[in-house]
C-alpha positions, 0 to 999 in steps of 0.5 A: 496376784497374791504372793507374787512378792514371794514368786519373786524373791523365790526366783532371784534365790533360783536365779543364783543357785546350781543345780542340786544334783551332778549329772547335768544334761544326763536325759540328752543322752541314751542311758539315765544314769544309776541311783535314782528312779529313772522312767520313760513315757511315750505317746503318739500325737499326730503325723506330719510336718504340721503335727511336729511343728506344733507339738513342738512350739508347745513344748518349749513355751512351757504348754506341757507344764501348764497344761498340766495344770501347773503355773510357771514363772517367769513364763519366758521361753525355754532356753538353756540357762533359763531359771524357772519357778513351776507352780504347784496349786493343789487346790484348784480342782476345776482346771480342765484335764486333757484327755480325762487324765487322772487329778493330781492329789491335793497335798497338805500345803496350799502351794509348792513353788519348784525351782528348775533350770533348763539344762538343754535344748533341741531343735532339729529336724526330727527332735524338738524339746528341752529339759530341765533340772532340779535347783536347791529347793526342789523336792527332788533332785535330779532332771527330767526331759520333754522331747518331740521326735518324727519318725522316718514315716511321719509318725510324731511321738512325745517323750518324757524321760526322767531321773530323780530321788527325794532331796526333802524330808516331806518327798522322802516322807511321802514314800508311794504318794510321791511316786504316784504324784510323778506319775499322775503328773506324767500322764497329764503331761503326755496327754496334754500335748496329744491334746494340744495337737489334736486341738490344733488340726481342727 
């Protein structure tokens, strides 16, 4: 595909690179830490073992992000260590979007490449998910979590959790447009893997 020379060397600069902020793994524990916009969002997806398993195979193979609507590169699972590029393309409108959600908004630039890292992983018996922080580049500093979890009773939820702050001049520049983005693309993300689930059990 085009700029797949540009994916590539983009890749091998994240690969070499440390995170940009100092509280790695803060979004495993109980509290996010201060001086950064912090947020949780929840959803119910299902109930059952089935429910769980499938929202969280989904989960760590990336199926938050694209669908979503993001691309993702290389596209290897989620393990910690792993270096990831995820790719915006604010122009390509006609990608189906789970449960209605709300369309990004297109952006002055025809594609923003996101260099991550995956900081943490679980896989338990009532919590399946990973998070990933932000790498030089990124215009954010900071991470963000994607957690399925399984109630006593049956219930599954899908968690995003995230702490963040501008790191470049157009996201500290973008001011509200930048928050409404990470929000819009929160809801795609909860709605996705409810979509995901449901799809699913048919």
């Amino acid at each position: 595909m085009a700029g797949e020379r540009g994916l590539r060397r983009a890749y091998g600069r994240a690969c070499g690179a440390e995170p940009s902020y100092g509280e790695v793994g803060a979004t495993g524990g109980s509290a996010l830490p201060g001086g950064y916009r912090v947020f949780r969002r929840r959803i119910r997806v299902g109930y059952g073992q089935d429910a769980f398993e499938r929202a969280g195979a989904y989960v760590l193979s990336w199926g938050v992000q694209r669908g979503a609507g993001f691309g993702v590169y290389p596209g290897t699972p989620a393990v910690p260590g792993a270096t990831t590029l995820v790719v915006l393309r604010p122009s390509r409108r006609s990608r189906p979007r789970p449960g209605g959600a709300a369309a990004l908004p297109r952006l002055p630039w025809p594609r923003l490449v996101i260099p991550c890292r995956v900081v943490w992983t679980v896989r338990a018996a009532e919590r399946i998910g990973f998070a990933y922080g932000t790498l030089p580049g990124h215009p954010e500093c900071g991470e963000e979590s994607f957690v399925v979890g399984r109630e006593a009773d049956g219930l599954v939820w899908f968690e995003v959790a995230a702490f963040s702050r501008p790191a470049r001049w157009y996201a500290r520049l973008g001011g509200p447009l930048t928050r409404l983005f990470q929000d819009l693309a929160t809801r795609r993300y909860l709605l996705a893997v409810a979509a995901a689930v449901r799809e699913g059990s048919h």
